[in-house]
C-alpha positions as CSV (number, residue, x, y, z in Angstrom):
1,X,51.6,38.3,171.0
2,X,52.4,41.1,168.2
3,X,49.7,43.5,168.1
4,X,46.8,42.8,164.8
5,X,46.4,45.6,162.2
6,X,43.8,45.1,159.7
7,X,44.3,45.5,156.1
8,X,42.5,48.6,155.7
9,X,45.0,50.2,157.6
10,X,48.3,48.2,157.2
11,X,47.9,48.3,153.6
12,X,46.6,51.8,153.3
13,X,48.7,53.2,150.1
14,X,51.9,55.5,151.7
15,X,52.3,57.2,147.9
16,X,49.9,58.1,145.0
17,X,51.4,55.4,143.0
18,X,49.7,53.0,145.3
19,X,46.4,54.5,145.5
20,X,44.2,52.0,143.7
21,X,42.0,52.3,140.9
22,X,41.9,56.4,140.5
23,X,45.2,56.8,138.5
24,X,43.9,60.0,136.5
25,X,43.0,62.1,140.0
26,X,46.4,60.8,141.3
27,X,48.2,61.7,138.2
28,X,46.4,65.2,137.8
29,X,47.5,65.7,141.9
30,X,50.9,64.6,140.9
31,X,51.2,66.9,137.6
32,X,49.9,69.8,139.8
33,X,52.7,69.5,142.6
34,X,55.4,69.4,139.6
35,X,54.4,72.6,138.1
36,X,54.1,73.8,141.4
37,X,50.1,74.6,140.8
38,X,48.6,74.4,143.9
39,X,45.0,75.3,144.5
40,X,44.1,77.2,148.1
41,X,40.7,74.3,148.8
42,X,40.0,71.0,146.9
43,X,37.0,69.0,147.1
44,X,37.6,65.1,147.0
45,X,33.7,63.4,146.5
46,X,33.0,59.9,146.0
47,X,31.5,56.4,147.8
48,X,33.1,55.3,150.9
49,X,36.2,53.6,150.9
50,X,37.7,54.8,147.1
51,X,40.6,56.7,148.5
52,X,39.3,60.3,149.7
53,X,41.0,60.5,152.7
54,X,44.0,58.8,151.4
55,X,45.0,60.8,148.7
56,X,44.3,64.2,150.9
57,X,46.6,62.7,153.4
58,X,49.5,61.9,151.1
59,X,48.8,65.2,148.7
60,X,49.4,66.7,152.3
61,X,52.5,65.2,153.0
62,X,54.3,65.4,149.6
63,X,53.5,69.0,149.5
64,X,55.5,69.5,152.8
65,X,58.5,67.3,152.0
66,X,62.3,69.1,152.2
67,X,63.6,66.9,150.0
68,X,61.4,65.9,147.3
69,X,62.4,62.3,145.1
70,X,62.6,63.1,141.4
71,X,59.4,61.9,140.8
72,X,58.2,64.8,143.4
73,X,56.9,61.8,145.6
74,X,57.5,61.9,149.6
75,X,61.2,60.9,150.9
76,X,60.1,60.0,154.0
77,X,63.5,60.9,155.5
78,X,63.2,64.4,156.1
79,X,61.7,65.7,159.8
80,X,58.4,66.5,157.9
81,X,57.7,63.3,156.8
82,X,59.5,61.5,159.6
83,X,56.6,63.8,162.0
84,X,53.9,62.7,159.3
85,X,54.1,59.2,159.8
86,X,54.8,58.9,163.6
87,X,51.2,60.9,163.7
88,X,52.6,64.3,165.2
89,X,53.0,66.3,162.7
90,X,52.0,69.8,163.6
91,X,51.2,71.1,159.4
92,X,48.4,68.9,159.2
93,X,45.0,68.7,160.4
94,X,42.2,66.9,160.3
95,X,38.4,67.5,161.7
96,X,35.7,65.4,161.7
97,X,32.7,67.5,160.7
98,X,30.6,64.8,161.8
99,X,31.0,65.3,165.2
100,X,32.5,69.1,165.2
101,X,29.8,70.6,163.1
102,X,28.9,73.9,164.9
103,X,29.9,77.3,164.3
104,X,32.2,77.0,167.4
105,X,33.8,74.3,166.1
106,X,35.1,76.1,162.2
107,X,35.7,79.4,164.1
108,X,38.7,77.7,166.3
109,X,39.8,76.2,162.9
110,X,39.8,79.7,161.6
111,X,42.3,81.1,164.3
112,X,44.5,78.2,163.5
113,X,44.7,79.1,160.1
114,X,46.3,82.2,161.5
115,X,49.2,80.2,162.5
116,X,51.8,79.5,160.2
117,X,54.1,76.6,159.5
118,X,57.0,75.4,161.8
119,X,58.3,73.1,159.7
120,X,57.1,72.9,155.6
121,X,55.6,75.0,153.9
122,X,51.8,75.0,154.3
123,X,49.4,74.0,156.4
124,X,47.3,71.4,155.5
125,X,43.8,71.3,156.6
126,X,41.3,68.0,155.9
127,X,37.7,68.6,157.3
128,X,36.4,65.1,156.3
129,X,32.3,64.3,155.6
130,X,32.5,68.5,155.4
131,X,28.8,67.8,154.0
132,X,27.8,67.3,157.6
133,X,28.5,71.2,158.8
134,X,25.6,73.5,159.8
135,X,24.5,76.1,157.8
136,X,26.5,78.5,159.5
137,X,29.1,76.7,160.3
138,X,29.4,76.2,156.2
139,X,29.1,80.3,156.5
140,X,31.5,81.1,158.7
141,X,34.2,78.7,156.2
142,X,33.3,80.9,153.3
143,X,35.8,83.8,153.5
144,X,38.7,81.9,155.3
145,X,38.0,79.1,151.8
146,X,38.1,81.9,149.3
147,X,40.9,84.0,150.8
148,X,43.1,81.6,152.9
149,X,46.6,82.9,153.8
150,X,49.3,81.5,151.3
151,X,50.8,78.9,153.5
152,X,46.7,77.6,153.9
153,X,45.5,74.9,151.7
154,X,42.1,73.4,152.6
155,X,41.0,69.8,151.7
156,X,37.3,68.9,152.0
157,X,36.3,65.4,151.8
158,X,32.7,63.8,151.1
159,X,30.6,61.1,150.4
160,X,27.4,63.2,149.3
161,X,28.6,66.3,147.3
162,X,24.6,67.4,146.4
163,X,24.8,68.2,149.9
164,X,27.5,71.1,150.1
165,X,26.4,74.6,149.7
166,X,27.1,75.7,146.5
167,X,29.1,78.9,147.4
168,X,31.7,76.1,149.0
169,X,32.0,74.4,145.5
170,X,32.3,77.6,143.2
171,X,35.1,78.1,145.7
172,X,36.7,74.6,145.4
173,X,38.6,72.5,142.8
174,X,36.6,69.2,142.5
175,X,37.6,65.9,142.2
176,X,35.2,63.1,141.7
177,X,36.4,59.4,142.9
178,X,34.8,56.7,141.0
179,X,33.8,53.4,142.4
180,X,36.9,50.7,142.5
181,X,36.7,48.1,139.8
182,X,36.4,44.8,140.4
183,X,39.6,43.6,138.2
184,X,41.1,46.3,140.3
185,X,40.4,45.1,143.5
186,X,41.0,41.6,142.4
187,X,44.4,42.8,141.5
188,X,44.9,44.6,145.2
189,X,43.5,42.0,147.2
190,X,46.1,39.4,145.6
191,X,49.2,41.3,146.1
192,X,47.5,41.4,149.7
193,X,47.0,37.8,150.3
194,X,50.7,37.2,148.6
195,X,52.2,39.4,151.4
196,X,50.6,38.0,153.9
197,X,51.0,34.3,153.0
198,X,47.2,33.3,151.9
199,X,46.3,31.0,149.2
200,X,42.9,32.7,147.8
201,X,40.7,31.6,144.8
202,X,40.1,34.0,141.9
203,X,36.7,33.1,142.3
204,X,36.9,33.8,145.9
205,X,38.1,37.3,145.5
206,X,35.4,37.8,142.7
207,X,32.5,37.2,145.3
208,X,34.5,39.3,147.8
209,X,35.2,42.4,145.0
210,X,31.5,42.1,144.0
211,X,30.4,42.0,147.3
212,X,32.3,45.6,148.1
213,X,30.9,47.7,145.8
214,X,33.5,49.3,144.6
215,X,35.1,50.2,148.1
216,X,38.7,49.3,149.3
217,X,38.3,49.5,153.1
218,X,35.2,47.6,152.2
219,X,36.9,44.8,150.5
220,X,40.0,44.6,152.8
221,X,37.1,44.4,155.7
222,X,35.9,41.3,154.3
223,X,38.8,40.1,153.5
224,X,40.0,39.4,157.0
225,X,36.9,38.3,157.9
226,X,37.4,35.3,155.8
227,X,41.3,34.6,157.0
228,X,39.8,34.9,160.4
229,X,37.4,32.0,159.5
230,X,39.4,29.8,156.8
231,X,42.7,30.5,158.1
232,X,45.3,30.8,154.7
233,X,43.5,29.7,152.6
234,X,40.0,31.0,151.0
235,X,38.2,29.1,148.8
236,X,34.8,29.9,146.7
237,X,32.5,27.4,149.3
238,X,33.3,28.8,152.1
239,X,33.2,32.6,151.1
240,X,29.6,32.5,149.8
241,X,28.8,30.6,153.2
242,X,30.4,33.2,155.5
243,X,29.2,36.3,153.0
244,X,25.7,34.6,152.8
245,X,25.6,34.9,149.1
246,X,23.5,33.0,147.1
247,X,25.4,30.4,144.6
248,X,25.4,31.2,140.9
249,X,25.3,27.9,140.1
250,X,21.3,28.1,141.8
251,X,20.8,30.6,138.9
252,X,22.3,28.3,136.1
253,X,19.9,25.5,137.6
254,X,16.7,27.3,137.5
255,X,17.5,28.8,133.7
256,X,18.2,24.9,132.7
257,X,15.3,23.7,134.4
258,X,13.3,26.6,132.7
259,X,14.7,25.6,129.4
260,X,13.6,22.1,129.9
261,X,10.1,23.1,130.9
262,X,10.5,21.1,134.1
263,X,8.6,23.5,136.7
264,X,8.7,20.8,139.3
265,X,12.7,21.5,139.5
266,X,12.4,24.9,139.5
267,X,10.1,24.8,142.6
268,X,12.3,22.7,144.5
269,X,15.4,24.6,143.8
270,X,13.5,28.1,145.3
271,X,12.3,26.0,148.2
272,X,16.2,24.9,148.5
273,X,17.2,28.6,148.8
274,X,14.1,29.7,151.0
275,X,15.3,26.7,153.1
276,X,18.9,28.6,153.3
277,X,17.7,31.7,154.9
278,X,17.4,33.6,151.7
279,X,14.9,36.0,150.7
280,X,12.6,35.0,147.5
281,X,13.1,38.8,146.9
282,X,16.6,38.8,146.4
283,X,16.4,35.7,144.6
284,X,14.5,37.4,142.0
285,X,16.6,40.0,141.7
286,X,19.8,37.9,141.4
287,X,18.1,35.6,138.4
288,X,17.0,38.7,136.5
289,X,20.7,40.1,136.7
290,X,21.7,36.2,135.9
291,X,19.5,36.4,132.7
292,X,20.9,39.9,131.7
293,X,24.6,38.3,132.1
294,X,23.6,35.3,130.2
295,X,22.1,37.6,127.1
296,X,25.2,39.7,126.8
297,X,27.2,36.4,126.8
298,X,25.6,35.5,123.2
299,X,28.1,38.1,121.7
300,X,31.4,38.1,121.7
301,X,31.6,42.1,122.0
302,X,29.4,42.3,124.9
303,X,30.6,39.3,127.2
304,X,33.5,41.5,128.3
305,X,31.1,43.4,130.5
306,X,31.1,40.3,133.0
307,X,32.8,41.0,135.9
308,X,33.3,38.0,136.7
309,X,36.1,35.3,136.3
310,X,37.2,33.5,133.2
311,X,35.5,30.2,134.2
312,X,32.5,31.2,135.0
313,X,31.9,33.3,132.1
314,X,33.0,30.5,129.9
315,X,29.9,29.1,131.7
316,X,27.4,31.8,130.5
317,X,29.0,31.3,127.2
318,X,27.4,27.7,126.9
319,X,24.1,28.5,128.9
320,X,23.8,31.3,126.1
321,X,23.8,29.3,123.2
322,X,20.8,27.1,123.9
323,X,18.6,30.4,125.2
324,X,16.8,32.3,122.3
325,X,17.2,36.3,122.4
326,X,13.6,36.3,122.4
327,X,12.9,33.6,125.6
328,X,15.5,35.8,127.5
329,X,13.7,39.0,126.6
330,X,10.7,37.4,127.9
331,X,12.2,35.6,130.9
332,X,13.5,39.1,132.0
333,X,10.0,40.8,131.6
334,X,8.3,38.2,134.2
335,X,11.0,38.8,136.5
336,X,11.1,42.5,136.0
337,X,7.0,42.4,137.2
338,X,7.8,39.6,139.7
339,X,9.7,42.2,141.0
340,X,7.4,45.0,141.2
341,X,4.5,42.9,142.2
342,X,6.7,41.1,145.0
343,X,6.8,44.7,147.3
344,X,3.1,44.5,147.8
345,X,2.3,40.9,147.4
346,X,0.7,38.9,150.4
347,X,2.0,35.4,149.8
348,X,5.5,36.5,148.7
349,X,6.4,32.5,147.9
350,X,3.1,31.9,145.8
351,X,3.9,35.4,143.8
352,X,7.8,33.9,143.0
353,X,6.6,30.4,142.4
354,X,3.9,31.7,139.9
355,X,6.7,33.4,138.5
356,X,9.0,30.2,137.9
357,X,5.9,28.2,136.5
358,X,5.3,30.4,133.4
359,X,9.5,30.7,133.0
360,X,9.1,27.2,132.5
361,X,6.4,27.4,129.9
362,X,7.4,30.3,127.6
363,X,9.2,27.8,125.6
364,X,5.5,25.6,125.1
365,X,4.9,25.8,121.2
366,X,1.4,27.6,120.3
367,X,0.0,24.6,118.3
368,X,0.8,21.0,119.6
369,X,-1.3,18.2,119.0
370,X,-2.3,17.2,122.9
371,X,-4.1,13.8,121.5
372,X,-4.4,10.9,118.9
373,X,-7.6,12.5,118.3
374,X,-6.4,15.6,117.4
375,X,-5.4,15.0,113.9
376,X,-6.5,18.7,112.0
377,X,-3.2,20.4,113.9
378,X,-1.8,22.1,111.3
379,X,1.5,21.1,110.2
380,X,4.4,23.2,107.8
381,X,2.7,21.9,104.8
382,X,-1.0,22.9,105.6
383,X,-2.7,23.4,102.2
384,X,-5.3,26.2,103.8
385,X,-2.2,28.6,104.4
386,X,0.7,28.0,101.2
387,X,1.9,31.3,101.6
388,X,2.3,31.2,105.2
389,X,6.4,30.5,106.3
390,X,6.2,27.1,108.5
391,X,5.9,26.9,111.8
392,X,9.3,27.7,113.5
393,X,9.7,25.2,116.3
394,X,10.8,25.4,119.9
395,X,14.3,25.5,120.9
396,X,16.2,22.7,121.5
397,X,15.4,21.4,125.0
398,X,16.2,17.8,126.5
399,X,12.7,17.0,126.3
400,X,9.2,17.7,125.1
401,X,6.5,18.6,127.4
402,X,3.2,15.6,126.6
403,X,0.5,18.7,127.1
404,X,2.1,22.0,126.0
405,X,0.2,25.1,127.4
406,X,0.5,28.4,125.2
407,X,-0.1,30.2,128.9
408,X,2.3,33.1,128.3
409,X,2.4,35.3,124.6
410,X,3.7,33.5,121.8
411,X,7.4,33.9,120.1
412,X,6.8,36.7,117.5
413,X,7.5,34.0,115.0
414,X,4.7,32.0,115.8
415,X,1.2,32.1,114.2
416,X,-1.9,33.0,115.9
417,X,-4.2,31.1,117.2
418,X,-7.9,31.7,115.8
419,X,-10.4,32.3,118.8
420,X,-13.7,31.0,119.6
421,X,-16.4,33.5,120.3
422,X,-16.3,34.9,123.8
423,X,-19.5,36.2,125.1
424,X,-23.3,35.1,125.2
425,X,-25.6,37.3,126.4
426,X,-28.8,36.4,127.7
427,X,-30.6,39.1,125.5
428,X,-28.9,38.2,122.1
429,X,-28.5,35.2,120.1
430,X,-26.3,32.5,120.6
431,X,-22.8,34.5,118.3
432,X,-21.7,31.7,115.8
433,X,-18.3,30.4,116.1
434,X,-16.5,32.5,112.5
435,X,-15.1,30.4,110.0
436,X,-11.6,29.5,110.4
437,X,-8.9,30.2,107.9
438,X,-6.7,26.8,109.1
439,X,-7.6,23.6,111.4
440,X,-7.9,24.3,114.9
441,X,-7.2,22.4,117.9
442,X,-9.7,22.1,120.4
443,X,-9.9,21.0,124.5
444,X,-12.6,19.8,126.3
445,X,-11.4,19.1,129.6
446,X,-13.9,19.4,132.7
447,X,-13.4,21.3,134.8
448,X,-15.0,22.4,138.5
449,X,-16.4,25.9,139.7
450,X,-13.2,25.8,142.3
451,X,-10.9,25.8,139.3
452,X,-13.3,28.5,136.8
453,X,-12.4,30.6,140.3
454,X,-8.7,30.4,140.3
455,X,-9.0,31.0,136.4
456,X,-11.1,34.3,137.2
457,X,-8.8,35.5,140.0
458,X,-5.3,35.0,137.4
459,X,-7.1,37.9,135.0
460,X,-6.3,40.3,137.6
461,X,-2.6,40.4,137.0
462,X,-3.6,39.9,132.6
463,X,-5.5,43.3,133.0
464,X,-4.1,45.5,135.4
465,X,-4.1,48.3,133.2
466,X,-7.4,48.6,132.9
467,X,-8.8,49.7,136.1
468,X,-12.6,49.3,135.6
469,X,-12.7,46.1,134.2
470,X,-10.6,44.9,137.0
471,X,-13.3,46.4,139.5
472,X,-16.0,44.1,137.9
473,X,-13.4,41.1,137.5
474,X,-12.8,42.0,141.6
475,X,-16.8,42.3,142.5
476,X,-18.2,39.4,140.4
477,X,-17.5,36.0,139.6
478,X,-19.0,33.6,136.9
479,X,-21.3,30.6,138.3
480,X,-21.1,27.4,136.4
481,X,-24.2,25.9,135.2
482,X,-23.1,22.9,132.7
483,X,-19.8,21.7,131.9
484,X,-19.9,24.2,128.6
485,X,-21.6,27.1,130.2
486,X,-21.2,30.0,132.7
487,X,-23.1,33.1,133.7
488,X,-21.9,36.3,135.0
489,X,-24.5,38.0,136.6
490,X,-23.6,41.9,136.7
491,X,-25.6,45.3,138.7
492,X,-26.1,47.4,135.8
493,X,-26.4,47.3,132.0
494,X,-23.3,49.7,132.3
495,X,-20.8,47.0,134.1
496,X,-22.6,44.8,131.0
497,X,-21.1,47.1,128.5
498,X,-17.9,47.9,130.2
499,X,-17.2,44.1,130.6
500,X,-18.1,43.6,126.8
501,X,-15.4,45.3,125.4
502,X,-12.6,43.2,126.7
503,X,-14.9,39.6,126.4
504,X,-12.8,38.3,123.7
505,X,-9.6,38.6,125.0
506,X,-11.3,37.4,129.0
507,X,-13.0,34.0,127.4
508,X,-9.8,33.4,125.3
509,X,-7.9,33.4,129.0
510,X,-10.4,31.1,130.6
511,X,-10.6,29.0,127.7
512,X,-7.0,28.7,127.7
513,X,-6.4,28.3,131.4
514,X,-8.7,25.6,131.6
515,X,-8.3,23.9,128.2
516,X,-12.1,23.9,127.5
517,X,-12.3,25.5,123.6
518,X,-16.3,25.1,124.0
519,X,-16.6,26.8,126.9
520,X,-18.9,30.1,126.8
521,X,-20.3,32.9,128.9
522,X,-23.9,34.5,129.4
523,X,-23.8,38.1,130.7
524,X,-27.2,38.8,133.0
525,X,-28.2,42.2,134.9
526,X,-29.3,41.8,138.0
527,X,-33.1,42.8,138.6
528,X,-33.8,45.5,140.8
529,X,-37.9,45.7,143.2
530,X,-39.2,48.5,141.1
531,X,-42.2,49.4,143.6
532,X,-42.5,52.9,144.9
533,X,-40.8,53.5,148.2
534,X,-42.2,56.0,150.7
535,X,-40.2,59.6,151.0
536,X,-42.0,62.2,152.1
537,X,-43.5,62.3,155.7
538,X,-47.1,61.4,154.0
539,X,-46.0,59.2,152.4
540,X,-44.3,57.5,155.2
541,X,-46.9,57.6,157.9
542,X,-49.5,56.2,155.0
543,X,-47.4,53.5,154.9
544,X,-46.7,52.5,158.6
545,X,-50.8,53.7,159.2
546,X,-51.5,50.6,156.4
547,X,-49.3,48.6,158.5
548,X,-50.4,49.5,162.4
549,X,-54.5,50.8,161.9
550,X,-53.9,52.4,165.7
551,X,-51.4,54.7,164.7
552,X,-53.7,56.8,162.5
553,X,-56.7,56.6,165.9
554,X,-53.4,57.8,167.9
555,X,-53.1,60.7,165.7
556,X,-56.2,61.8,166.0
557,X,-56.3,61.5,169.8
558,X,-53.5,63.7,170.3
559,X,-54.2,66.0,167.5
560,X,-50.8,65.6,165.7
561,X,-49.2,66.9,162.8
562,X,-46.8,65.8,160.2
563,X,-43.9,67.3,159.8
């Protein structure tokens, strides 16, 4: 049985030719070994797995070769290189400062630095994750980095530059590793499934580029973690099922469901992924980046910033003309809370559901006739408005909801809806209903003090800016008295006043939540027993003498005194 290597390390580039995906350090590492411009310390920085450690090794052994190519790239024929790849090279060497971070530890790399060369010219030394050092251990580096004998180059690799001292970086040339692109990886991981004999999908490799973030070692890790369970050939099925990543096509669903206004399909298709072991968090979070990938898909300059593949992006592309610029703006602000509210939500499900329910509803048109008897809705030739541009209506969607609900803010197109009058207070006349420019529709439904609850608990997330209005929406709660009437019943004249202010736009809510246009609202104070309580000592025992006569004859018995 041969002995395995993984990817990472069988396919580790030998040259800087092969070092994907940073061609401009490469090059500049390359140019500087030509002109024969070679720093005494460079700083590689940069994520995990993008080539760090790589490059340091190779600039290493090129450096030391006796008989350079013409390209000044490695011959790996002379002793030096022959001794770098059989691991026993004596020019190079490499500490890990993760586990030899002590003083101790950089001053026996300090009198090896003494030591010169036995074969090459310089010694080569790589202190990888250098940001893990000591304080003094980064101290006792200084003067050997800044002065280094000539044979002495240093080569400090890290994955969190903010971290090194800067008296190490002053003394340092600094190279930056970006992230690997997916098409880059893409590219790699191909010409790695070619040599080895494996059929993979492009989508495949997509899922498996995104799912590296920009890491090689990363990607190549989870690469033969998916031969090892599909064997030579990968398809797109089974690498979302081993990676546990949510289907896109989940995503495309929910939006077409949304479009549709159909919020029963939406619900089942969350309970479908909840029922997969996903996380209603992260399935916010993926339908929000969804929507942003659908909105730049509308243009043809902007859809090149899907990294994705060609048949999946031609999906987008379709999904994209039948959403509005507007609906997506919108869709992507009630995720975008969703998300916030989800960290410190109690029922996590109810918060995401919620969520789904007014996606499917920000396409409902503001005025829709919702019966026969309805027939003052106003149409695009209303005479009581001739100036006023028609109505624009709804997007195109499979089909029409029978009893829209304007629950979420209107298109900016759309007109607005007059109001009825929102408070009634118990000390002021019943406010008449103003005279409407245009018909309006109105709703009478019933409804029961169960549901006027629910309505009053939804204002908390309406008015969450406003902090004392939300204290009396949290402390007090309407009782229903008729089928057209409510009263609030409130401790002081000042909650009375504070409350006023947003009535309006509170009755406008309820009226809207629970389609009842005639329903109003009657403020009240609560009354307060005015009688004199006792204070003072006096005062006190007059009123407990009133109460118990022997406690005034067992006060003069004993001779006592108030105090």
């Amino acid at each position: 049985m041969d002995h395995y290597i993984v990817s990472a390390r069988k396919y580790r580039p030998t040259t800087f030719e092969s070092v994907v995906g940073q061609s401009n350090l490469t090059q500049t590492l390359l140019n500087a070994i030509r002109q024969n411009h070679l720093a005494h310390a460079y700083l590689f920085c940069g994520p995990r797995g993008v080539g760090k450690t790589t490059c340091a090794r190779i600039f290493a052994k090129t450096i030391n070769c006796l008989h350079p190519t013409a390209e000044h790239d490695a011959c790996n024929q002379c002793e030096s290189c022959m001794a770098f790849n059989e691991q026993r090279s004596f020019n190079i060497h490499e500490l890990d400062a993760a586990s030899n971070n002590s003083v101790e530890d950089i001053r026996s790399l300090i009198q090896e630095v003494r030591i010169p060369p036995q074969i090459g010219q310089y010694s080569v030394y790589i202190i990888d994750e250098v940001h893990m050092l000591s304080q003094g251990a980064f101290n006792a580096l200084l003067k050997t980095l800044e002065e280094p004998p000539s044979y002495a180059i240093f080569i400090l690799a890290t994955t969190e530059k903010h971290k090194v001292l800067p008296t190490i970086l002053s003394r340092c040339q600094v190279y930056d590793f970006s992230r690997i692109t997916v098409a880059d990886t893409i590219r790699h991981l191909q010409y790695v499934a070619k040599q080895e004999g494996i059929t993979a999908g492009e989508d495949a490799l997509h899922v498996i580029a995104q799912k590296a973030d920009g890491g090689m070692r990363d990607a190549l890790s989870i690469f033969d973690q998916l031969v090892a369970f599909c064997g030579n050939e990968i398809t797109y099925e089974r690498t979302i099922e081993v990676l546990n990543v949510l289907d896109t096509e989940y995503y495309f669903k929910v939006v077409d469901a949304a479009l549709q206004q159909n919020a029963l399909s939406a619900l089942l298709l969350l309970n479908d992924v909840l029922q997969r072991g996903f996380d209603a968090g992260h399935f916010v979070t993926g339908l929000a980046q969804h929507l942003r990938d659908v909105l730049v898909s509308k243009d043809a300059a902007t859809i090149q910033l899907l990294e994705t593949s060609d048949a999946i992006r031609e999906h987008y592309r379709e999904q994209a003309t039948r959403c509005t610029a507007p609906w997506l703006f919108q869709a992507l602000d009630l995720l975008n809370t969703c998300d916030i509210q989800y960290r410190t939500a109690k029922n996590k499900r109810l918060t995401v559901e919620l969520t789904l329910v007014k996606l499917t509803q920000l396409l409902a048109p503001s005025i829709t006739p919702s019966a026969p008897s309805a027939p003052s809705a106003p149409t695009p030739s209303a005479p009581s408005a001739p100036s006023a541009p028609s109505a624009p209506s709804a997007p195109s969607t499979p089909s029409t909801p029978s009893t829209p609900r304007a629950s979420m803010p209107s298109m900016p197109s759309m007109p607005t809806i007059p109001t009825l009058p929102s408070l009634n207070t118990k000390s002021a006349p019943k406010a008449q209903a103003p005279e409407p420019t245009q018909p309006v529709q109105e709703e009478n439904n019933p409804f029961t003090q169960d549901q006027l609850d629910d309505a009053w608990a939804g204002l908390n997330g309406i008015f969450r800016d406003e902090p004392r209005l939300l204290a009396v929406l949290a402390e007090y709660t309407p009782k229903l008295v008729n089928e057209h009437l409510c009263v609030l019943t409130l401790a002081n004249p000042w909650q009375q006043q504070e409350f006023k202010k947003f009535g309006k736009q509170v009755m406008d809510r309820i009226r809207s939540t629970l389609h009842n246009s005639h329903l109003q609202l009657s403020l009240e104070v609560a009354e307060y027993d005015q009688s004199q309580r006792a204070y003072t000592a006096e005062e006190k025992y007059k009123v407990l003498s009133e109460l118990n006569p022997e406690l005034a004859n067992l006060k003069s018995l004993l001779d006592l005194q108030l105090e």
